[in-house]
C-alpha positions as CSV (number, residue, x, y, z in Angstrom):
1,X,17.8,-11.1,-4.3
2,X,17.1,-7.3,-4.2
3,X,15.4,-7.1,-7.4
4,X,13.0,-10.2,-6.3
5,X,11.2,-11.8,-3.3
6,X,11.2,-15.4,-3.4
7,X,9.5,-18.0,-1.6
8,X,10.7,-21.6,-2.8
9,X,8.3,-23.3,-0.6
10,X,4.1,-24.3,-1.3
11,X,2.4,-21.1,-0.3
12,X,-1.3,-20.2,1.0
13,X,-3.7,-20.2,-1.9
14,X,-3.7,-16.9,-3.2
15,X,-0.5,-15.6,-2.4
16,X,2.7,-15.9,-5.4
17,X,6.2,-17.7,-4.8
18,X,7.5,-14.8,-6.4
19,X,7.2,-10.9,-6.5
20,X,9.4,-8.5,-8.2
21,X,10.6,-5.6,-6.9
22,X,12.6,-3.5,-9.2
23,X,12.3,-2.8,-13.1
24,X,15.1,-2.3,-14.5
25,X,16.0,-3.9,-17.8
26,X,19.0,-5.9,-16.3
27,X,17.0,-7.2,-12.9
28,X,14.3,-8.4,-15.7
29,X,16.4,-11.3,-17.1
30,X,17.6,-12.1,-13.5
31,X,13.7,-12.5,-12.1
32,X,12.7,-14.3,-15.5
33,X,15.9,-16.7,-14.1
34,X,14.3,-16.9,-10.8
35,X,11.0,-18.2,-12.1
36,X,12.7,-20.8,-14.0
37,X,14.4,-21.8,-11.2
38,X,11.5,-22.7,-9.3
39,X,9.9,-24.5,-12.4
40,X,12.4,-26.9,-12.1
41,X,11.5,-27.7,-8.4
42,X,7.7,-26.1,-7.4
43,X,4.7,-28.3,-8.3
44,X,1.0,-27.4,-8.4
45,X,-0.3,-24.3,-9.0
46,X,1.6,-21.3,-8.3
47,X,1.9,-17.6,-9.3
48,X,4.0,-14.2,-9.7
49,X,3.6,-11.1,-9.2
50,X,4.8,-8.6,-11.8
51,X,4.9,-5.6,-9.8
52,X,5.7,-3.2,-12.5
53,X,4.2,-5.4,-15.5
54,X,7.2,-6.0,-17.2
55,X,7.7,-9.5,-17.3
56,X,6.4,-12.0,-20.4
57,X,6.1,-14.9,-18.5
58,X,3.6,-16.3,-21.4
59,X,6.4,-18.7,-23.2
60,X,7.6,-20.4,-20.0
61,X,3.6,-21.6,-19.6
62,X,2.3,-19.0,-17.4
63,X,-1.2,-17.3,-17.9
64,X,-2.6,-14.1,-17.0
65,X,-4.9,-14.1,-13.9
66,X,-5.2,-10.7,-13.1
67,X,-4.3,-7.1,-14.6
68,X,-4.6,-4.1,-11.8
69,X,-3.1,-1.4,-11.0
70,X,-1.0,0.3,-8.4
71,X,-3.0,3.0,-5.9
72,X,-2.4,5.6,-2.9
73,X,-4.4,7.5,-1.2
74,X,-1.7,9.5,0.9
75,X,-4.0,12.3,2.4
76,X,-5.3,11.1,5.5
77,X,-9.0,11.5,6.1
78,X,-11.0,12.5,8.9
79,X,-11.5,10.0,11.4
80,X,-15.6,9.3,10.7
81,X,-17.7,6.8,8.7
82,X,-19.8,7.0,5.8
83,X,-21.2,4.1,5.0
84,X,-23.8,3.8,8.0
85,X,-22.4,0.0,8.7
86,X,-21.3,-0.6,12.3
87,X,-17.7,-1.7,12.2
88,X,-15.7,-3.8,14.7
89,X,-12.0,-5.0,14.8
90,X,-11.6,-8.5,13.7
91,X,-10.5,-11.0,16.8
92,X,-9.1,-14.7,16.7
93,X,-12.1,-16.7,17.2
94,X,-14.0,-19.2,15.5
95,X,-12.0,-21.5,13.6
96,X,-11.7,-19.1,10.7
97,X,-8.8,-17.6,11.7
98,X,-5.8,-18.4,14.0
99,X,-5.1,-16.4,17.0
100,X,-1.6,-16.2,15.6
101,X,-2.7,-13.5,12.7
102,X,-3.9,-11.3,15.1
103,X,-0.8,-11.4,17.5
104,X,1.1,-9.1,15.2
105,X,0.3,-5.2,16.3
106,X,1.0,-4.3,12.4
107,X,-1.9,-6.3,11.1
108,X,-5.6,-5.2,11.5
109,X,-9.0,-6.5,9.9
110,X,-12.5,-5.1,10.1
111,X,-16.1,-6.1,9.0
112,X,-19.0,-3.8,8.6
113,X,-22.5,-4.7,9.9
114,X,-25.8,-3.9,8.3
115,X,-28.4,-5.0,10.6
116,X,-26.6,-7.9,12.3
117,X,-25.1,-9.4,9.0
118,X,-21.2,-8.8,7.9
119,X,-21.4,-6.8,4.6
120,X,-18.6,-5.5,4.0
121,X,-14.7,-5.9,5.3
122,X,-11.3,-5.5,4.5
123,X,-7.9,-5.8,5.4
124,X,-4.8,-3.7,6.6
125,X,-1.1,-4.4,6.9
126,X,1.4,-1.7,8.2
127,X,5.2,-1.8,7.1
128,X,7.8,0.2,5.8
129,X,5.9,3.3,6.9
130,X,2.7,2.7,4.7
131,X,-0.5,0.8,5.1
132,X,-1.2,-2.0,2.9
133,X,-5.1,-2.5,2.0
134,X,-6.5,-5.4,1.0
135,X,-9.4,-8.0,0.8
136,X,-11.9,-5.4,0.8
137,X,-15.3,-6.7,0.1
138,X,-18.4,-4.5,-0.4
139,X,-21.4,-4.5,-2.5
140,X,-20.9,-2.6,-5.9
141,X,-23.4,0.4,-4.9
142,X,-21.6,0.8,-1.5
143,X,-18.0,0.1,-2.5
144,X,-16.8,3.4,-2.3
145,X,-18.0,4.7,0.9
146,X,-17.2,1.2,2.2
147,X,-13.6,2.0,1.0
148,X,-13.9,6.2,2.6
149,X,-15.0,4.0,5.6
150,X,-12.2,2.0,5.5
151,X,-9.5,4.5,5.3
152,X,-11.2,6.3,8.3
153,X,-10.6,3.0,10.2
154,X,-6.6,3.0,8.9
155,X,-6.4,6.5,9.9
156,X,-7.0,5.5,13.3
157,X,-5.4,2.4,14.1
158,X,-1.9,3.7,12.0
159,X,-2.1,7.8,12.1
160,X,-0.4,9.5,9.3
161,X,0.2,6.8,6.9
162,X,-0.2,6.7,3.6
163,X,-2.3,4.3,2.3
164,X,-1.1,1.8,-0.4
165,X,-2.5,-1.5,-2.6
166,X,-3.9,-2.7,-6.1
167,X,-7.2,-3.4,-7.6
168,X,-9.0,-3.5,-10.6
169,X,-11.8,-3.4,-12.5
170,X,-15.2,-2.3,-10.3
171,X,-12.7,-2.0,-7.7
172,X,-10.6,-0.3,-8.8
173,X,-13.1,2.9,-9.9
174,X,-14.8,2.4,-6.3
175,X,-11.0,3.1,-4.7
176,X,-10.7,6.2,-7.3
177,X,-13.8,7.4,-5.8
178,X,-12.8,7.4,-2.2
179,X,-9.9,9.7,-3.2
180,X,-7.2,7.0,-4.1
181,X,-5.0,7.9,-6.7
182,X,-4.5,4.9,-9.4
183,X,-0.8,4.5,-10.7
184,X,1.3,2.2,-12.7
185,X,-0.1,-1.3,-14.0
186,X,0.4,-4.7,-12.6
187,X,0.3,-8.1,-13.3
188,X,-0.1,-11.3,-11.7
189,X,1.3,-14.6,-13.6
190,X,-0.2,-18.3,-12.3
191,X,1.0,-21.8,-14.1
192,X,-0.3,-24.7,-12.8
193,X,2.0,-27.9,-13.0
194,X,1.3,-31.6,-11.8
């Protein structure tokens, strides 16, 4: 489906079955359609993203669990930190992650270090000539030079790319501050069915 991404299959906690990808009026009824679909055969807990916030999803049992919005930051910024953490590239290791994740060139993590201790960190997925950011975890006071930091580090491992993702709340005014530019609103869907 081009207006839809569908996974029929149990997914990792956290991620939706479903994401839409277009708006228009007519691909509307064909997602809600989709998500029926998958009633019918999906158990447990699962979710939906409503990329462009356009679907009610409230009368087939669904319930809000999140409300963001859409940012870029498509200027690319000078290749230095702010923060005063030391960062380093995530590697497989431990059993917290599989080696697997970090065998695909397009995906990159990084954790910040205040005096030993991991402090801060995020996430960063290259496709379709953007960079995805994501999972980026900072204290409140430091978020948005935690996030400046962070686009430094995407400017280097992907130069030139714009960087894309969605946030809200503290989060979303910590990204506004390290130059992102907030856009249209988003919504994620979860039900949870025995």
């Amino acid at each position: 489906m081009v207006h839809t991404w569908v996974n029929a299959e149990p997914v990792p906690r956290f991620y939706p079955n479903v994401v839409t990808l277009t708006p228009g009026t007519a691909d509307i009824e064909e997602q809600r359609q989709a998500v029926r679909i998958l009633q019918s055969h999906l158990p447990g807990r699962w979710a939906v993203k409503d990329s462009f916030k356009t679907l009610d999803l409230a009368r087939l049992g669904f319930d809000v669990l999140l409300e963001a919005n859409w940012m870029i930051r498509k200027v690319q910024p000078k290749a230095e930190t702010v923060s005063g953490l030391s960062w380093e590239r995530g590697q497989p290791g431990g059993g917290s992650f599989p080696a697997s994740l970090f065998s695909d060139e397009n995906f990159v993590m990084f954790s910040g270090r205040r005096d030993g201790t991991v402090v801060a960190g995020g996430t960063l997925y290259c496709s379709d000539g953007v960079v995805g950011i994501s999972n980026v975890v900072a204290d409140v006071d430091e978020a948005p030079a935690v996030w400046r930091d962070l686009t430094s580090l995407a400017a280097t491992a992907f130069p030139g790319l714009a960087l894309v993702g969605y946030e809200s709340s503290d989060e979303l005014m910590a990204a506004r501050n390290a130059d992102f530019e907030v856009g249209d609103p988003l919504r994620v869907w979860v039900i949870a069915r025995e």
